[in-house]
C-alpha positions as CSV (number, residue, x, y, z in Angstrom):
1,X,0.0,0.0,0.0
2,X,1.5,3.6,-1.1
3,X,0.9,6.0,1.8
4,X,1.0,9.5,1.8
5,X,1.2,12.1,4.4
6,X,0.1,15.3,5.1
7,X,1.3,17.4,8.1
8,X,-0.4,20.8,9.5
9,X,1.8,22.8,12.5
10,X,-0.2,24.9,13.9
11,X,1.8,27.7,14.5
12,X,0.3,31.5,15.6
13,X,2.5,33.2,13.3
14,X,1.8,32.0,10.2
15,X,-2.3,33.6,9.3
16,X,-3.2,32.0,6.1
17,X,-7.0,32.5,4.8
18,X,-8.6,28.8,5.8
19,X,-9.8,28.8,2.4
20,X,-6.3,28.8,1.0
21,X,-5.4,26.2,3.2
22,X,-8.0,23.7,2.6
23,X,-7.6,24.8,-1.1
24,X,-4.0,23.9,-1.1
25,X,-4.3,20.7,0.4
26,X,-6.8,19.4,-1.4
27,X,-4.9,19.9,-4.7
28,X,-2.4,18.0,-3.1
29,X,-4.2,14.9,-2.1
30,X,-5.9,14.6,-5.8
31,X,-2.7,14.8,-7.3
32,X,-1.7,11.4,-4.6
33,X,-5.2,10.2,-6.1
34,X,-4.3,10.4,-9.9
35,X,-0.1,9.3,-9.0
36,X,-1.1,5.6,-7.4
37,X,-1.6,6.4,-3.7
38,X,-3.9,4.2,-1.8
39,X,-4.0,6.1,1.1
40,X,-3.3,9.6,2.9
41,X,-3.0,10.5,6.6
42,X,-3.7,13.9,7.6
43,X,-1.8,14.8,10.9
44,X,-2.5,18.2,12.6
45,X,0.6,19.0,15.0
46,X,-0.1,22.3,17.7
47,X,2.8,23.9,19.4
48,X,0.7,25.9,21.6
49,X,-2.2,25.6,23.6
50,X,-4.8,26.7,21.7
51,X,-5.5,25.6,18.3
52,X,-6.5,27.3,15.1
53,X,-8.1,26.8,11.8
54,X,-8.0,24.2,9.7
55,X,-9.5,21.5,11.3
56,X,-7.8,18.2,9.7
57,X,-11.0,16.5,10.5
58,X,-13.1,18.8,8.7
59,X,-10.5,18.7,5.5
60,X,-10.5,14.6,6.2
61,X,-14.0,15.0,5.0
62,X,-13.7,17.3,2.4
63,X,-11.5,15.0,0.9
64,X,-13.4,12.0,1.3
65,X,-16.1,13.6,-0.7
66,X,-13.9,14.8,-3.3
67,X,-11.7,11.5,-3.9
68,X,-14.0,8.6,-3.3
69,X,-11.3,6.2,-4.2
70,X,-8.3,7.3,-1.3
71,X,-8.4,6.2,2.4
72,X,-8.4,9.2,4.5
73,X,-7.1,9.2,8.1
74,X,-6.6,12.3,10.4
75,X,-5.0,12.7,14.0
76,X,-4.5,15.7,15.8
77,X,-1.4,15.8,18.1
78,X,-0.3,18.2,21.6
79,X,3.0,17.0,21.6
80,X,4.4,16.5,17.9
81,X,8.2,15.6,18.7
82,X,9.2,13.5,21.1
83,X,13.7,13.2,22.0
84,X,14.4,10.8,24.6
85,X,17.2,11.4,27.1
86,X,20.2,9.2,25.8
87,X,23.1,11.6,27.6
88,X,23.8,8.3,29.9
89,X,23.9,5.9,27.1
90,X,25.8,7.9,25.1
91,X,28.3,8.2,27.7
92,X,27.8,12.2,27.7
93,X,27.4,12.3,31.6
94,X,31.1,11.4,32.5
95,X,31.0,15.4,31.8
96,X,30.2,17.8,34.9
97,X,29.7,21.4,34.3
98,X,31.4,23.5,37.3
99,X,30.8,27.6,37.8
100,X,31.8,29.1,41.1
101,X,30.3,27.7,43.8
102,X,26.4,27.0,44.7
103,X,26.0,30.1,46.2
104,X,27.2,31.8,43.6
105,X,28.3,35.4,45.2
106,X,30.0,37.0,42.3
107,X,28.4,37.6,38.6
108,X,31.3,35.3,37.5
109,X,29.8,32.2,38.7
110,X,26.2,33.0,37.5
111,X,26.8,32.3,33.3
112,X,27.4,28.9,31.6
113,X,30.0,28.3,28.9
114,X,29.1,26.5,25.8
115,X,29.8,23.5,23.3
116,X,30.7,23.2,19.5
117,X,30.1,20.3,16.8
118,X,32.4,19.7,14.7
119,X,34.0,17.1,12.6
120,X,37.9,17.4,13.5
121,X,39.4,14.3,11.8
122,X,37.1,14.9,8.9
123,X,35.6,11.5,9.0
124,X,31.5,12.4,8.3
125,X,31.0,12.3,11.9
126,X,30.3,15.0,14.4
127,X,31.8,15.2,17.7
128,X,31.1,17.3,20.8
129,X,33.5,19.9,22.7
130,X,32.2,20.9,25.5
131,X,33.4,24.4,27.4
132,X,33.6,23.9,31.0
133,X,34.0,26.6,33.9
134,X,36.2,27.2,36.7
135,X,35.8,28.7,40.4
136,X,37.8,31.6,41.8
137,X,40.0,29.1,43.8
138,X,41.1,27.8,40.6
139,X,41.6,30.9,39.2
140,X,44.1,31.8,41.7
141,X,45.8,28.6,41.6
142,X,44.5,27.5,44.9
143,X,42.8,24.2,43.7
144,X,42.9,21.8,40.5
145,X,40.5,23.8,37.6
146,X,37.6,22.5,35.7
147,X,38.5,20.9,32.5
148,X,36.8,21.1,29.1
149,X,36.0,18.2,27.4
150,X,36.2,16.6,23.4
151,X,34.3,13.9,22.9
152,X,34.7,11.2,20.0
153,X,31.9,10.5,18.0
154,X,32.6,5.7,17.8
155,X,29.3,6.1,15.2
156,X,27.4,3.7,17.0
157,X,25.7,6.5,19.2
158,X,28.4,6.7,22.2
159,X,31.7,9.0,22.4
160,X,34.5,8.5,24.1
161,X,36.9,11.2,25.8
162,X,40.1,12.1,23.8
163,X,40.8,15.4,25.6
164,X,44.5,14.6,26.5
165,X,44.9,13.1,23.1
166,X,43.6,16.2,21.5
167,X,45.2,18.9,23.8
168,X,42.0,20.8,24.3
169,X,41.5,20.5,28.2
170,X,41.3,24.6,28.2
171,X,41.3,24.4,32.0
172,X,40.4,27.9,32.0
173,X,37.0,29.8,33.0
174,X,35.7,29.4,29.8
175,X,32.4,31.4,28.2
176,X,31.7,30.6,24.6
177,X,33.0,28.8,21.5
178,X,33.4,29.2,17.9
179,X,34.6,27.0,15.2
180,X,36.0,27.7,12.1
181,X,38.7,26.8,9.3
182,X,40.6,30.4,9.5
183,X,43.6,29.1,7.5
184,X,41.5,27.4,5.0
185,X,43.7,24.0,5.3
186,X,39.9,22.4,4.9
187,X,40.5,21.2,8.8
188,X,38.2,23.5,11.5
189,X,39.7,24.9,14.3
190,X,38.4,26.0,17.9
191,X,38.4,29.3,19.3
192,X,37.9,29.6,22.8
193,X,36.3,32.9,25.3
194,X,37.8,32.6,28.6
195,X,37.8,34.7,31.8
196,X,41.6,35.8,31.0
197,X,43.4,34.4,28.1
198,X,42.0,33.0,25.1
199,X,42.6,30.1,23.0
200,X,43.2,29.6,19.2
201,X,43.3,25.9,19.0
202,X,44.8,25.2,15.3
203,X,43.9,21.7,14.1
204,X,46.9,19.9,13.5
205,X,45.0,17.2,10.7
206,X,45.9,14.1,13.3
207,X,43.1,14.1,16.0
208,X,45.1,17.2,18.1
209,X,45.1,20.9,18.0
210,X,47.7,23.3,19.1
211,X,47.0,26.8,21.5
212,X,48.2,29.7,18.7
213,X,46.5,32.4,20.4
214,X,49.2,34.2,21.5
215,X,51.0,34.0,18.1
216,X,48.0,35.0,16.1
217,X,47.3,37.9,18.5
218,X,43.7,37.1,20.1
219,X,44.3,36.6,23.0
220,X,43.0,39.3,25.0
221,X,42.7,38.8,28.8
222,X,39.2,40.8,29.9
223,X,36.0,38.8,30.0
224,X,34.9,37.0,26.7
225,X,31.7,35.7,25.3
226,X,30.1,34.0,22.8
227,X,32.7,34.6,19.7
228,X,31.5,34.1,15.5
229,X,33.8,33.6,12.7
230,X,33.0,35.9,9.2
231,X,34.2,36.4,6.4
232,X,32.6,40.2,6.5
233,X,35.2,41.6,4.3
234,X,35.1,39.0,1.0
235,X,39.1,38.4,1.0
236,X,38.1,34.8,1.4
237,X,39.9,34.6,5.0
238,X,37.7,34.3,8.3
239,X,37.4,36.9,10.5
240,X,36.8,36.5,13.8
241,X,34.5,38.8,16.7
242,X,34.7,38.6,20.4
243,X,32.1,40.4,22.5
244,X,33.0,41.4,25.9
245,X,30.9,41.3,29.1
246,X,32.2,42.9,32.1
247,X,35.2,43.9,34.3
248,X,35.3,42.2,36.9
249,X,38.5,41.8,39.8
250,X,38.4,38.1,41.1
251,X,40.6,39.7,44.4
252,X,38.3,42.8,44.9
253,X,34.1,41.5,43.8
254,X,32.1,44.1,43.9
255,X,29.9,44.7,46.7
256,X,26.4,46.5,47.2
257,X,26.4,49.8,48.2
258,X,30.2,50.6,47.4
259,X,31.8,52.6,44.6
260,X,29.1,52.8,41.5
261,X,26.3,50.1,42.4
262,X,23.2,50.4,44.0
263,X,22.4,48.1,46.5
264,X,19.3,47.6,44.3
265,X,21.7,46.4,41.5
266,X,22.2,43.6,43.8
267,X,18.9,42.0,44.6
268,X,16.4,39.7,42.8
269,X,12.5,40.2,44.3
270,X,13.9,41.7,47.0
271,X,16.4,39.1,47.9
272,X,20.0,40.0,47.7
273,X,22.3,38.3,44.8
274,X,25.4,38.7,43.5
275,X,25.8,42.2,41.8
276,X,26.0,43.0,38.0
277,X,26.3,43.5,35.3
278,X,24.3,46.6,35.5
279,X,26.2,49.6,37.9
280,X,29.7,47.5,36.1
281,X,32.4,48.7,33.6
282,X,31.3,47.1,30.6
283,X,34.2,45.2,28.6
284,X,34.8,46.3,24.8
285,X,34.2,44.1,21.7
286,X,36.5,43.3,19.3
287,X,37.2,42.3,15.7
288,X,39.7,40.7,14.8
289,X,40.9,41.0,10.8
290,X,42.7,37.5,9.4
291,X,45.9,38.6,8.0
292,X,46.2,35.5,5.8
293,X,49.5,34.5,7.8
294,X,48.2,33.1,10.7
295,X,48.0,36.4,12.3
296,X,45.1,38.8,13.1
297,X,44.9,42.7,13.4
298,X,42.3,43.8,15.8
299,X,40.2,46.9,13.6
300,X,37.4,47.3,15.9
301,X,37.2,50.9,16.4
302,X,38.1,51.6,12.6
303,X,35.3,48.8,11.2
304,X,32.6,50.7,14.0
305,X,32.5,47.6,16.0
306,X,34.3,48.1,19.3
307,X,31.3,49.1,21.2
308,X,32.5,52.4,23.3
309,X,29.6,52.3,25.6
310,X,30.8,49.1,27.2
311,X,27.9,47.3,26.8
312,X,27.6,43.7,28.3
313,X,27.7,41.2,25.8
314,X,27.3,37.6,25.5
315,X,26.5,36.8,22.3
316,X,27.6,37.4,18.6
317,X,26.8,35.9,15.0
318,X,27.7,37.1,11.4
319,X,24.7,36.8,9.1
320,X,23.7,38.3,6.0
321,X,20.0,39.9,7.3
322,X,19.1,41.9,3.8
323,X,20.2,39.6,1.3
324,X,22.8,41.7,-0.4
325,X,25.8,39.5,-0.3
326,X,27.8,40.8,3.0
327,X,27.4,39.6,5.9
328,X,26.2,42.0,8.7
329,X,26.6,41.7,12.8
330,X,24.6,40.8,15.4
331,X,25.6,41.4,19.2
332,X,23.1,39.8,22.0
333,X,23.5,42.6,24.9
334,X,22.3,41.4,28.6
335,X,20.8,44.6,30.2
336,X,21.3,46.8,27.6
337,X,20.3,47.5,24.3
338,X,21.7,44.7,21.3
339,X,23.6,46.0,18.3
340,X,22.7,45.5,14.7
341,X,26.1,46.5,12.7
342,X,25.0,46.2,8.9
343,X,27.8,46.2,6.8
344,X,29.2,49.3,4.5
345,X,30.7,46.9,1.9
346,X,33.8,48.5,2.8
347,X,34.9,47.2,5.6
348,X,33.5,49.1,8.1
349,X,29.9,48.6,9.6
350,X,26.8,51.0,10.3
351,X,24.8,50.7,14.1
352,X,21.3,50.3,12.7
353,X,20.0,48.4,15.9
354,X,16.9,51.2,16.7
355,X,16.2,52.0,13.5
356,X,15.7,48.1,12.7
357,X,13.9,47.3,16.1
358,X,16.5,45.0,16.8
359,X,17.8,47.1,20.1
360,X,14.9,46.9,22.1
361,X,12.0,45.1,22.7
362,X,8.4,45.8,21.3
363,X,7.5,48.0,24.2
364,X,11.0,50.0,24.2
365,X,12.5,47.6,26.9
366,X,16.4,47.1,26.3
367,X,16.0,42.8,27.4
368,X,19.0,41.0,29.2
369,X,19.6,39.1,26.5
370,X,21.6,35.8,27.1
371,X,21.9,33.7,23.7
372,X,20.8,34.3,20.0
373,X,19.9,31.7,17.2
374,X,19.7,32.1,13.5
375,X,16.8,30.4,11.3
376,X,14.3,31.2,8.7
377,X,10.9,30.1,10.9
378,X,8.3,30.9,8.5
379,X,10.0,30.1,5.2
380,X,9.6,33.6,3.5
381,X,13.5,33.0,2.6
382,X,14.5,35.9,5.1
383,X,17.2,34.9,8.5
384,X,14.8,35.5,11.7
385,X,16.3,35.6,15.3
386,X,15.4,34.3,18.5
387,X,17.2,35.5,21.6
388,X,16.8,34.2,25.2
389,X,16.4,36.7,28.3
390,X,16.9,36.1,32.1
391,X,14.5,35.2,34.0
392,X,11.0,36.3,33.9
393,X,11.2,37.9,30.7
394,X,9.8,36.5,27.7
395,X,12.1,35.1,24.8
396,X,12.0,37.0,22.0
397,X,11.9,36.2,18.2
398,X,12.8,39.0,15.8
399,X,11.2,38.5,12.7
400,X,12.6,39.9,9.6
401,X,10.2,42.5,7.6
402,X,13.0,42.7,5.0
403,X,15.0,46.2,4.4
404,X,16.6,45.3,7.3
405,X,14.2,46.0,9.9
406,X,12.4,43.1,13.0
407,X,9.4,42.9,14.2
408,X,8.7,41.5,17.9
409,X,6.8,38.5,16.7
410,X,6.1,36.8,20.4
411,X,4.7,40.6,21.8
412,X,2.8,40.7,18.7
413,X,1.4,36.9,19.0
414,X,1.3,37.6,23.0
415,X,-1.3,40.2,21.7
416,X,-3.1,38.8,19.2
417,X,-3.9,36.1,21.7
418,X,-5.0,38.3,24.0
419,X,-7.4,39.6,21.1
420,X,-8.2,36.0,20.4
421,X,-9.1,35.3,23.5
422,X,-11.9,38.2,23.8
423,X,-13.1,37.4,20.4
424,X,-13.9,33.7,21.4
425,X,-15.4,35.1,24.9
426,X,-18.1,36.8,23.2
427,X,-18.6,34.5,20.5
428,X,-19.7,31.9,23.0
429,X,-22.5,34.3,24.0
430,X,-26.0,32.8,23.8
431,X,-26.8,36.1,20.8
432,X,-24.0,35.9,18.9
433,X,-23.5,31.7,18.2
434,X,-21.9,31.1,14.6
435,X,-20.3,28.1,13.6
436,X,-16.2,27.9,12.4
437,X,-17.1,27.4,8.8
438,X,-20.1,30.1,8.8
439,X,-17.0,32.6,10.0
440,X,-14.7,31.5,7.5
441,X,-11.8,33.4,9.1
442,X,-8.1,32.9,9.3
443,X,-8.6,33.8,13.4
444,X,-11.5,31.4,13.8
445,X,-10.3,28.8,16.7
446,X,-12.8,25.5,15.6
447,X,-11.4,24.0,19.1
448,X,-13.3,26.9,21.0
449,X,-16.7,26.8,18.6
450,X,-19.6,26.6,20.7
């Protein structure tokens, strides 16, 4: 028997017309009925808690009617995707995270660090390096430090530690990771954010890497974050950005009510926390220019990038958001407004991040932001973004309008739920009953028909 299937996410985002919909999918199922298929199997997936038009059972029958000869079957699903936990037999827990201590006193301990795929011996198979982080004790040489960790992919779904082989412990506080071939041997390389010094790990094309950082002049010494590798100049040589976060003294923390912060600055819901990043000195950003010999130039203040407000950054991708060929920059700001740079073509960059709505959120509220990922999640062939907040704030995904300008899509959805959910409330009104196809509107909710 020839099967075919056709899934339906429901997704707030995306308003189609339900006429368009039902239209669509019809054509599809009679061209299954004229190409041999026996059968097709509607399945209607939601990724929210309400639902909204179409109804799969509703287009089941449609297409019953319309192709008497196909078996129709429909299901409607809550929970669409299902990942089990595999991290034990894998052999992925042998790795333990470690930041400061559980009390976490100092801003230093609060942040994670990160992990990188990547296939380094260029055998098909991805392998995981994962960033670990370290405790003031260690950082003054006072006890062992944390370790990072690479783990070989054996292609039968476990990995097996070849850190000392590799020569990638880090054993530094570590805060992001990027990975990219910047000598364009065709083998990728690691770069490495760190409390302190950073890494350059340079793949040596035999399962180990060797620490150029010093050498190729990126190492820095403040407080890194999340890094990106770019080619924004087309010389055909990476490029590589490091955001900074904050200055911080591991021998004098700062405390409430001293120098510059608040005591406010240090409290959560009244309780008191460690302090930061806001009433901090905010560390600079850098770009770093590939030099083609191994080396790189740092040209942040002559490319526009070098961020002289001292914002606190985690975060940082190179993307090309308006489609013209060069890649622009992205900077994820906790507590303070995010940068859009897009880029002048001639190696330098333009701060567009209010004019594009990327700074802020919807309602004018820089968001701490901690992370940001790239995707196109509504297929209109534009780069969206989604960037995660601390806590009690709402995540927020930036969709692209095109021209280089965002929308808040989840205030926008938050609202038009909101608007949903008074429209439904007085349809279910004794005076005002309708049916979902008598209303024949892309908002119609056939779930909440009376």
């Amino acid at each position: 028997m020839k099967v075919g299937v056709l899934q339906f996410f429901s997704w707030p985002e995306r308003r189609v017309a339900i006429e368009t919909v039902y239209e669509r999918a019809l054509e599809r199922i009679e061209v299954m009925d004229r190409t041999g298929y026996d059968a097709v199997w509607l399945a209607e997936h939601h990724f929210h808690s309400f639902s909204v038009c179409p109804s799969v059972h509703m287009l089941g029958t449609m297409a019953a009617a319309r192709t008497k000869r196909l078996r129709i079957g429909t299901a409607v699903s809550l929970a669409p995707f299902y990942h089990p936990d595999v991290t034990k037999q894998a052999g992925l827990d042998i790795f333990h995270h470690r930041s400061g201590t559980r009390e976490k006193t100092s801003i230093i301990e609060t942040p994670g660090s990160g992990v990188a795929l990547l296939d380094y011996d260029d055998d098909g198979w991805l392998y995981i390096y994962l960033l670990n982080g370290s405790t003031i004790a260690a950082f003054k040489g006072n006890e062992p430090p944390p370790r990072a960790m690479l783990l070989h992919n054996n292609q039968d779904g476990t990995f097996t530690d070849v850190t000392n082989k590799a020569g990638v412990a880090n054993e530094r506080w570590g805060f992001g990771v990027a990975v990219g071939d910047y000598d364009n041997d065709g083998w990728p390389d690691i770069y490495v954010a760190n409390f302190g010094k950073n890494r350059l790990y340079h793949n040596n094309h035999d399962g180990t890497f060797t620490d150029v950082a010093e050498k190729a002049g990126v190492t820095l010494g403040g407080w890194s974050t999340g890094p990106t590798w770019g080619d924004y100049d087309h010389d055909g040589r990476l490029d590589l950005f490091v955001p900074g976060y904050v200055k911080f003294d591991a021998d004098h923390p700062p405390i409430a009510g001293q120098g510059n912060i608040p005591p406010n600055f240090c409290q959560f819901r009244g309780i008191a926390v460690m302090c930061g990043p806001r009433g901090l000195p905010g560390e600079r950003d850098h770009l770093f220019h590939n030099n083609g010999d191994g080396t790189f130039t740092d040209v942040s203040v002559k490319a526009g990038v070098s961020d002289p407000d001292g914002y606190f950054g985690l975060a940082a991708v190179f993307v090309d958001v308006d489609d013209d060929g060069w890649i622009d920059l992205l900077v994820a700001n906790d507590s303070t407004p995010n940068y859009f740079y897009r880029n002048r073509h001639d190696g330098t960059f333009e701060d567009v991040s209010y004019g594009s709505g990327f700074a802020l959120s919807e309602d004018g509220r820089e968001q701490a932001s901690m992370g940001i990922a790239v995707g196109d999640y509504n297929r209109d062939g534009k780069v969206d973004f989604f960037t995660t907040t601390f806590s009690d704030d709402y995540k927020t995904l930036y969709r692209n309008e095109g021209g280089g300008n965002f929308a808040d899509a989840v205030a926008g959805n938050l609202s038009s739920a909101r608007q949903r959910k008074n429209r439904s409330s007085a349809l279910r009104q004794p005076r005002h009953r309708h049916s979902c196809a008598a209303i024949r509107r892309s908002e119609c909710d056939c779930s909440r028909t009376p």
